[in-house]
N, C-alpha and C positions, 0 to 999 in steps of 0.2 A: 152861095145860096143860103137865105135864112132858115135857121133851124126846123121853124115849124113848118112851112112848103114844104122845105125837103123831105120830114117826117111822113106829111099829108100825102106827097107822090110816093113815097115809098110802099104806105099802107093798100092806097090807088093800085100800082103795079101790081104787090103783091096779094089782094083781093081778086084780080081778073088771073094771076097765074094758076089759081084753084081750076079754072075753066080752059086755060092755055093749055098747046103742047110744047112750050118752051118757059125756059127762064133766061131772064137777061144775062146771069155771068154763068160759075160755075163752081163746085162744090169737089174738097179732098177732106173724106172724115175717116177720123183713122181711129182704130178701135183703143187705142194706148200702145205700151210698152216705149222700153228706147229705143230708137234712129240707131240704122247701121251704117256707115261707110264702109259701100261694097257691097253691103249686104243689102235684103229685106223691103225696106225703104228707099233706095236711090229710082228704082221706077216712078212709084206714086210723086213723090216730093219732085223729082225732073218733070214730069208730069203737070204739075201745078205752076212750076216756073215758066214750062214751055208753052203752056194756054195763055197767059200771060202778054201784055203788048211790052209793056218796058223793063218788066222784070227784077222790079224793086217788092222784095219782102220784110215786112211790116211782120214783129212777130210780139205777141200782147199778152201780159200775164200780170194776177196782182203780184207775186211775191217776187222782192228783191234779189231773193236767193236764184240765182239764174247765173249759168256761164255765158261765153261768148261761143262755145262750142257748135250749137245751132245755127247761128249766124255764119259761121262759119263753113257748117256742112253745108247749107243751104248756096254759100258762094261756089266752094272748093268742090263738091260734086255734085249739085243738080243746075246751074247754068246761071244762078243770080248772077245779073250784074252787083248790087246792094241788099243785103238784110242786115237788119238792126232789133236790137232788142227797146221793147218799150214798156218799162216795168210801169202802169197805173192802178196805184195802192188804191185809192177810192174813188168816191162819187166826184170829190170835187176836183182832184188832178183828172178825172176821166172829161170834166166841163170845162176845160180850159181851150180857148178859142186856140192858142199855138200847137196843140195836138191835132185840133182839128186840122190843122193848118197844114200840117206836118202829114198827118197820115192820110191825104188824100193824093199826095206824091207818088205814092203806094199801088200796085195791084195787082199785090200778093200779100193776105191778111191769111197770119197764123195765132192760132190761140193755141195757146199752152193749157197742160193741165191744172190739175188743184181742183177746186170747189164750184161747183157750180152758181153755187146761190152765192158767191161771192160775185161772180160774173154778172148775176141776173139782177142781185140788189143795188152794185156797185155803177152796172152802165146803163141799166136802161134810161131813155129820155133822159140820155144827154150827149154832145158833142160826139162824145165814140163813138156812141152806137149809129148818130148821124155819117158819120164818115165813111164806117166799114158800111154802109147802104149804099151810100152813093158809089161806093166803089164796085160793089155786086150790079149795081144797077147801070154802071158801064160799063160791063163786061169783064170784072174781073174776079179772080177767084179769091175763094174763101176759104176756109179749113181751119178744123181744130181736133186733139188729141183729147180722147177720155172727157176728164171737164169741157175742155175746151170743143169739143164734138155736138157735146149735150145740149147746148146753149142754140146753135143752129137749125134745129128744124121747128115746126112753126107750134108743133103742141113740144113741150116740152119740162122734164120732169126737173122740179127747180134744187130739189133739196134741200129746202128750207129748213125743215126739223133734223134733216141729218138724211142720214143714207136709208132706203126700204130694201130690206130684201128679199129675193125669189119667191121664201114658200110665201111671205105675210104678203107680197102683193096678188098672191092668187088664194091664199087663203083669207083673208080679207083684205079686197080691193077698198075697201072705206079706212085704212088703220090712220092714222095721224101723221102718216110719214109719207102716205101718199100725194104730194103736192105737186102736182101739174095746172100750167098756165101757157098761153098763147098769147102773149103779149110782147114777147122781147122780140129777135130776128124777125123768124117766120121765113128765113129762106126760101122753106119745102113747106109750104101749106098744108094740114092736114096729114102731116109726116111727122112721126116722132124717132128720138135715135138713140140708139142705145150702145153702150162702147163694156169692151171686159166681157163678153159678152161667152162665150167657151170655158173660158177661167173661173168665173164668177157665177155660172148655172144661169145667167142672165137673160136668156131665152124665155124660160118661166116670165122672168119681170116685165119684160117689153109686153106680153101678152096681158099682164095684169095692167098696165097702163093705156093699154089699148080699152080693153074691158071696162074699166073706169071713167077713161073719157064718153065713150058710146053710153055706158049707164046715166051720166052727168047729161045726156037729150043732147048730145053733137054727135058726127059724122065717127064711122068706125077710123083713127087715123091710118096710115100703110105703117107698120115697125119696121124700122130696116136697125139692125143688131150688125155690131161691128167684133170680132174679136182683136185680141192685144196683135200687135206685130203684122197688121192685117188693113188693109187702107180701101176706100170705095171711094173713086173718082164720076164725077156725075159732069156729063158734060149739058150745053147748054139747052141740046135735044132732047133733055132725059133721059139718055142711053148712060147705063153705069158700066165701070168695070173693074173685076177686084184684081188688086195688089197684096203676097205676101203669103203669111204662113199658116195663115188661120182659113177664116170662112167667113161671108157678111149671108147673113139670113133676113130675105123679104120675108115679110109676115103679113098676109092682107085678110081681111074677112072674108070669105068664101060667100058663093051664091046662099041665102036662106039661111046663114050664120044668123045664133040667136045670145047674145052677149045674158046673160042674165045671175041673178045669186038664189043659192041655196040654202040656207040661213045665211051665212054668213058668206062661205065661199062662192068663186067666181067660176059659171059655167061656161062654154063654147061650142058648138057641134059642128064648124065647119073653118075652121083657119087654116089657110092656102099658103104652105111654106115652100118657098124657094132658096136652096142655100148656094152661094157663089164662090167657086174656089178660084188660086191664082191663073189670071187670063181669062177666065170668063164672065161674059157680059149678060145684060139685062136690058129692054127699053121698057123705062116707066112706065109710060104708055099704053101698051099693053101688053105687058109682063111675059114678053117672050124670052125665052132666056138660050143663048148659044155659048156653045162649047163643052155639051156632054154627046157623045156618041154610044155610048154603051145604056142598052135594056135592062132596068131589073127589075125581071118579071116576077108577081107575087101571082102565087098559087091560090090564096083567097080563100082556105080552105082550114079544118085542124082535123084528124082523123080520131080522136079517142074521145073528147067529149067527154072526161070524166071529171066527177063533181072533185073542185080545186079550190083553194084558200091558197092565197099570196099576200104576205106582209110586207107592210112599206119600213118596218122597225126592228129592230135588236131588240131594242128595251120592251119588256116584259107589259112596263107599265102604259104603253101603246098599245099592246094588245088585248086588251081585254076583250072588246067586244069579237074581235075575233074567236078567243078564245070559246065566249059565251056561244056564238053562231056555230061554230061549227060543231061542238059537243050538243047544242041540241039539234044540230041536222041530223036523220034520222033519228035512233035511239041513242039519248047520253050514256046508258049502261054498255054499249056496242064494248067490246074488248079494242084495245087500241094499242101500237105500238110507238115506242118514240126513239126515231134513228137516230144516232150521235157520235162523235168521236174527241167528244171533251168530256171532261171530268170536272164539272165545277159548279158553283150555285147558282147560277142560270139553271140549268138542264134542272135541278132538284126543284127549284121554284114554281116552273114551266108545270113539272109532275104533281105539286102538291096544287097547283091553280086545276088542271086538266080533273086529280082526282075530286077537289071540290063541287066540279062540276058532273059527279057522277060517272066519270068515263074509271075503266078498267082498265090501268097504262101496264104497262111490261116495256123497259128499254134494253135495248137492243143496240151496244157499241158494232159499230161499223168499221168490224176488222177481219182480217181474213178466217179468222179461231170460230168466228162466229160465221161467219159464210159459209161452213163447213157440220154444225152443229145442226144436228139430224133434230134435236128438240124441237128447236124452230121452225126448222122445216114444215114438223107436222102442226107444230100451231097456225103458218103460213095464212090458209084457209078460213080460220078463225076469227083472225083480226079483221076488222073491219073498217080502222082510220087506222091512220097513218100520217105521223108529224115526223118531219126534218126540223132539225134544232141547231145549231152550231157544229156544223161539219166543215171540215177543211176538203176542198174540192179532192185531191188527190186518194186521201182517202177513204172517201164517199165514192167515188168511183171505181177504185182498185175491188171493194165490196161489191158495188151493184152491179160491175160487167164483167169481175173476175170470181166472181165463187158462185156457186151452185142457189145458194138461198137467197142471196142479193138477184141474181135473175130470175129466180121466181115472185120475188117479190116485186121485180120489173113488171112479168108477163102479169101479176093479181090487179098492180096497179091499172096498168094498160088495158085492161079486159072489161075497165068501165064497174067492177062492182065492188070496189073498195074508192071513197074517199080521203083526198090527200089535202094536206098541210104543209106548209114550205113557210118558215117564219125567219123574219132579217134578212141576214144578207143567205141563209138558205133558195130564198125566193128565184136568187139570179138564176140556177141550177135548173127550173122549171122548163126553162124554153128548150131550142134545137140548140141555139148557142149561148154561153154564160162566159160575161167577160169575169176572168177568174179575178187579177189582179185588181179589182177595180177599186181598192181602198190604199193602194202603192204609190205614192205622193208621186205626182209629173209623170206616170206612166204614160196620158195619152199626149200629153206636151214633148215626150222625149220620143214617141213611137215608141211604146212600150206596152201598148194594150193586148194580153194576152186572149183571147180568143179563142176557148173548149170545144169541146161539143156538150150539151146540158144532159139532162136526165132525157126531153121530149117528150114531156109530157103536152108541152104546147109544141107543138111539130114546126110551125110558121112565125116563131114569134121569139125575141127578145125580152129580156124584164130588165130591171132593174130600181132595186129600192134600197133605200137609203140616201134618195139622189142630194138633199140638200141638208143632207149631217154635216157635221164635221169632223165627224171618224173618217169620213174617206174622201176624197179631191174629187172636188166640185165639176172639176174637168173631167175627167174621167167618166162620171155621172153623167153631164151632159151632152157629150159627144160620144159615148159609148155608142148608146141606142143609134143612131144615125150611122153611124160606123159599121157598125155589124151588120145593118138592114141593106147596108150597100154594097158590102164587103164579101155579102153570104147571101144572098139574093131575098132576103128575109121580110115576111108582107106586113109584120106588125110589131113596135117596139113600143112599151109600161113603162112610165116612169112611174113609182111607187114611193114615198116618201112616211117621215112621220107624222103617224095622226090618219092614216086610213090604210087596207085590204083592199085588194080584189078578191072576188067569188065568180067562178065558172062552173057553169051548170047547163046539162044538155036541156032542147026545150025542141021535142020532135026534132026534125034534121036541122038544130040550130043549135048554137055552142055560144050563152049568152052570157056577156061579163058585165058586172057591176061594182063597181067604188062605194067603199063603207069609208065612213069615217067624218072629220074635220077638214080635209083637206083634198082636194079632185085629184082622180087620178089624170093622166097626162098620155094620150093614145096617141102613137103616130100610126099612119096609114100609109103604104106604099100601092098607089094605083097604076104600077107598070111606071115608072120614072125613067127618067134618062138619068144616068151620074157616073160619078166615079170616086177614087180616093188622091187627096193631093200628093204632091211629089213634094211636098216645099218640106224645110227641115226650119227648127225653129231654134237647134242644139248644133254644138260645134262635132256630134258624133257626123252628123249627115243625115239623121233618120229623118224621113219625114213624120208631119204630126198624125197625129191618129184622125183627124179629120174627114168629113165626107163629103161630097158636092153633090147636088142632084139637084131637077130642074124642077119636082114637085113632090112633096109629103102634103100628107091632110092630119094637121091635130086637133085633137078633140079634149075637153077639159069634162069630165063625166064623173058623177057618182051615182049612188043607187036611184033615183028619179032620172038619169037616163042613159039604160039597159043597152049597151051597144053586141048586135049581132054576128056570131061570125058563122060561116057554114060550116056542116061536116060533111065529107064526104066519105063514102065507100068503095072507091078508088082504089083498087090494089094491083102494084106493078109488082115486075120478077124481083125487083131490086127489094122491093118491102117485105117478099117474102123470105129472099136469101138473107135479109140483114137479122133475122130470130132465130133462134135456134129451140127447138122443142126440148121443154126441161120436165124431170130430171133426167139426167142420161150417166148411169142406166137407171132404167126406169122401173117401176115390179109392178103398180095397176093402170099407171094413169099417164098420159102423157098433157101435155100443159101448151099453146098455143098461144099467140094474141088472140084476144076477141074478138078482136073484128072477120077473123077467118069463120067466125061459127057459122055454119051452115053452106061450108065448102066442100066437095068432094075430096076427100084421103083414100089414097091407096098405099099399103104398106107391102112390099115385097123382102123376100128373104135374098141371102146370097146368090141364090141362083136365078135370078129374077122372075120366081113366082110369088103372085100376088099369094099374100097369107093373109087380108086383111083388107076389105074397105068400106067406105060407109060415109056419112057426113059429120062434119066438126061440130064435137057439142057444145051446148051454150059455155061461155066464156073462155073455149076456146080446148076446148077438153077431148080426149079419145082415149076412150076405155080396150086396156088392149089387154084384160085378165085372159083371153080367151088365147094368146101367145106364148107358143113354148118361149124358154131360153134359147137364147141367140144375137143374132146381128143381122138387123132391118136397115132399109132401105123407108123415108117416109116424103112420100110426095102428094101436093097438094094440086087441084084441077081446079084452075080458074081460065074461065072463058074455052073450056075444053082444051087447054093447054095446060102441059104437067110442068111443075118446075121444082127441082132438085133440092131440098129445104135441108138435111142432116141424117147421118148414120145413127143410130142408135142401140141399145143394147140392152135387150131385155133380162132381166136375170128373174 
């Protein structure tokens, strides 16, 4: 058939495929990494041989540097009868009628990886790109790894200038590197593909390229993101289904999604993520997704509400405006404390920036000498902000839940009338769970994601910032959050990076979060999902990857123009009240509650279970018990007319 017909029919077809529930052949795009025999890859890749009528693989790449190794797994374990390798260096060996010739014998086309814009410069409108057409368009499969992936769906990011990456395509979707065009395949109409995609934080990118195109006055494209070792087979109904170690993530614009920029950066309010683990499927169609049985239900709620600053940075010199914001929240002269367990010129910098701006610091190492230091104690009261600065989680925590003044400094925090600070990788710390390890090279690649429990100051929720430094693995950063929300039943997971804060602040029974900064923050949503975590391992230990699957999250790309809501509620089960303990103990005037109890009936009884004492919890959480001889109480709280057994105490 002549070049140009064929071109013409091609275009033909895949114009009405946009409005079709089918495509003529059928698609195996695989996020990268290498091929295992035995391993990983023998699914996907048997797979594409077995769709197949004659089972001849055609496998296409520019560079020479190639073994026979492919050709060979392709024979020796997934059912070729023939593959061959077909190195075409450029344009003009890509127009030569014997290739055409040649590769329509074919139908089983592989692309190899390398560059994309070699691919996109080197074949379009000509002979190859004719042949691998005509072969999709009689029903045969297609496939390509990483480059070779990229090239196949219908919008498509060319490379031209070179690689873009995560934060600059959502921190500016316009940068010089963002080059996307619709001109070459166009397999998947209105689909673009994204490979590396866990390894690489690449989740962000695919959304900036989606965002870009929609801005440029086209169609929002669907992102389907591939990770490395990780293959999505699409058959010719539209029905996908993934192979391997990773995860493929659908990315569609949700109802009433509004793509738009904020000076510079790129906004979202409604992106409908579905991520697909090994064995589970998807129809394009209408994004029904099976093979999750398990609920995980989001509470939808945060109980404390207290005014919060979370940094997306380490460096000092990201933060400024936080700094500025929150020394003039309330009064900048407020006394303030700065928690720490380092010794070094960070923490002194941080103090001389803080005093510049008026505030009254006192720091306070976070060790057990000082957990115990009555001084403090009685300034407790006084301070009125409160920065975390370079703490090492262990301990930061051995402080806060094992000594006497670290739990009070718990219950001042929690009681809603002291404001908190949490700066760097401090930030992770904030939620119910903080992945500790999250800067430990290949932690979530090996199954190594450590998994705490946080400070809880956000009850329902995940953070994590620093996501696209390079102090800490990119993987880790991006599959943390999803991890944990699935892992822990968790209703909201922050990605946080450099170049912006959040700020949380109660607003009547509403607990409102905003993104300061250069660059959006990145909200996932969990509205009751079905999922799970994979079993696949990626490592010859056996571990599976830290990985998550579920059949829907909603992200949100937000900064301070737009205020996302969370509720509070006042909500108090046995379990909430048993997990506090009234400090100090022993105690001489005052005993110390969470807040949220104020205004609960207390009864205090002695040894012999006479009440000696009751009344209502006072504001922030208080019970003045000067009026108690010396001894040993019994202190129980009445919610809903039922008493529950909260801690012994001893008054001296």
């Amino acid at each position: 058939m002549p070049k140009t017909i064929l071109l013409c029919l091609h275009l033909l077809l895949f114009g009405l495929a946009t409005l079709a529930q089918s495509i003529p052949g059928k698609l195996m795009l695989v996020g990268g990494g290498s091929e295992s025999a035995g391993g990983w890859s023998d699914e996907p890749y048997a797979w594409a041989v077995s769709e197949s009528s004659i089972k001849r693989v055609a496998i296409i790449g520019v560079s020479n540097d190639v073994s026979e190794w492919l050709p060979n797994y392709f024979m020796n374990s997934c059912g070729a009868i023939y593959a061959r390798n077909f190195v075409v260096p450029n344009q003009s060996a890509a127009n030569q009628q014997q290739l055409y010739d040649s590769l329509v014998t074919y139908d089983v086309v592989f692309f190899r990886g390398g560059d994309q814009y070699d691919y996109y410069s080197r074949y379009k409108h000509t002979v190859l790109q004719d042949a691998v057409s005509e072969i999709f368009i009689n029903g045969g499969v297609i496939a390509g790894t990483s480059a070779g992936l990229h090239i196949l769906s219908g919008v498509l990011f060319t490379a031209r200038y070179g690689t873009v990456y995560p934060e600059e395509a959502l921190e500016n979707p316009y940068n010089q590197y963002m080059t996307l065009a619709d001109d070459f395949f166009g397999f998947m109409p209105e689909m673009i593909f994204e490979s590396h995609t866990a390894e690489r934080a690449r989740f962000a990118r695919v959304m900036g390229f989606m965002g870009r195109w929609n801005l440029d006055g086209n169609a929002t494209p669907l992102g389907v993101a591939v990770d490395d070792k990780t293959a999505f087979c699409i058959n010719s109904d539209l029905s996908g289904k993934t192979y391997g170690t990773g995860a493929v993530a659908i990315i569609q614009a949700g109802e009433n999604n509004n793509f738009r920029l904020s000076g510079q950066k790129l906004l979202a309010d409604n992106l409908l993520v579905s991520q697909l683990i090994h064995q589970t499927e998807i129809d394009l169609n209408t994004m029904e997704v099976t093979g999750y049985e398990n609920m995980i239900e989001n509470e939808g709620s945060e109980t404390y509400g207290i005014p919060l600053w979370l940094s997306g940075s380490d460096d000092l010199t990201d933060n400024q405006e936080l700094i500025l914001d929150f020394c003039n929240f309330g009064q900048n002269s407020d006394s303030l404390i700065l928690i720490t367990n380092q010794e070094n010129g960070g923490v002194s910098n941080l103090v001389a920036q803080l005093v510049n701006q008026g505030c009254k610091v006192e720091v306070v190492e976070a060790n057990p000498l000082n957990g115990n230091d009555q001084i403090i104690r009685q300034k407790l009261s006084a301070w009125k902000k409160i920065v975390f600065y370079q703490n090492e989680y262990l301990k930061l925590m051995d402080f806060m839940q094992g000594t006497p003044n670290g739990m009070l400094l718990m219950e001042q925090m929690t009681n809603g009338h002291k404001q908190v600070a949490l700066i760097g990788g401090d930030s992770r710390f904030a939620g119910k769970i903080a992945v500790v390890n999250y800067a430990q090279e290949y932690a979530s690649y090996d199954g190594l994601l450590d998994l705490k429990s946080g400070l809880g100051l956000l009850q329902n929720m995940i953070v994590i910032p620093n996501t696209f430094s390079q102090a800490i693995d990119n993987e880790n950063a991006a599959t943390g959050i999803p991890f944990a929300m699935i892992a822990e039943n968790l209703g909201f997971g922050l990605w946080l990076s450099e170049g912006n804060y959040a700020r949380f602040l109660a607003n009547d029974q509403n607990y409102e979060l905003l993104v300061s900064g250069d660059f959006p923050g990145i909200l996932a949503i969990n509205n009751n999902t079905f999922g799970r975590i994979t079993d696949q391992s990626a490592v010859s230990s056996g571990r599976p990857r830290n990985i998550a699957g579920f059949d829907r999250l909603t992200y949100k790309l937000l900064d301070s123009t737009t205020p996302f809501v969370i509720d509070l509620t006042n909500n108090i089960s046995e379990n909430d009240v048993q997990k506090f303990l009234p400090y100090p103990n022993p105690a001489t005037t005052s005993l110390y509650l969470p807040g949220y109890l104020a205004g609960k009936v207390f009864h205090i009884f002695d040894s012999s279970g006479k009440t000696q004492l009751m009344g209502v919890v006072g504001a922030g959480g208080t019970i003045d018990i000067n009026t108690l001889s010396a001894g040993c109480f019994l202190l129980k709280i009445s919610i809903e007319n039922n008493y529950f057994n909260v801690f012994k105490f001893n008054k001296i």
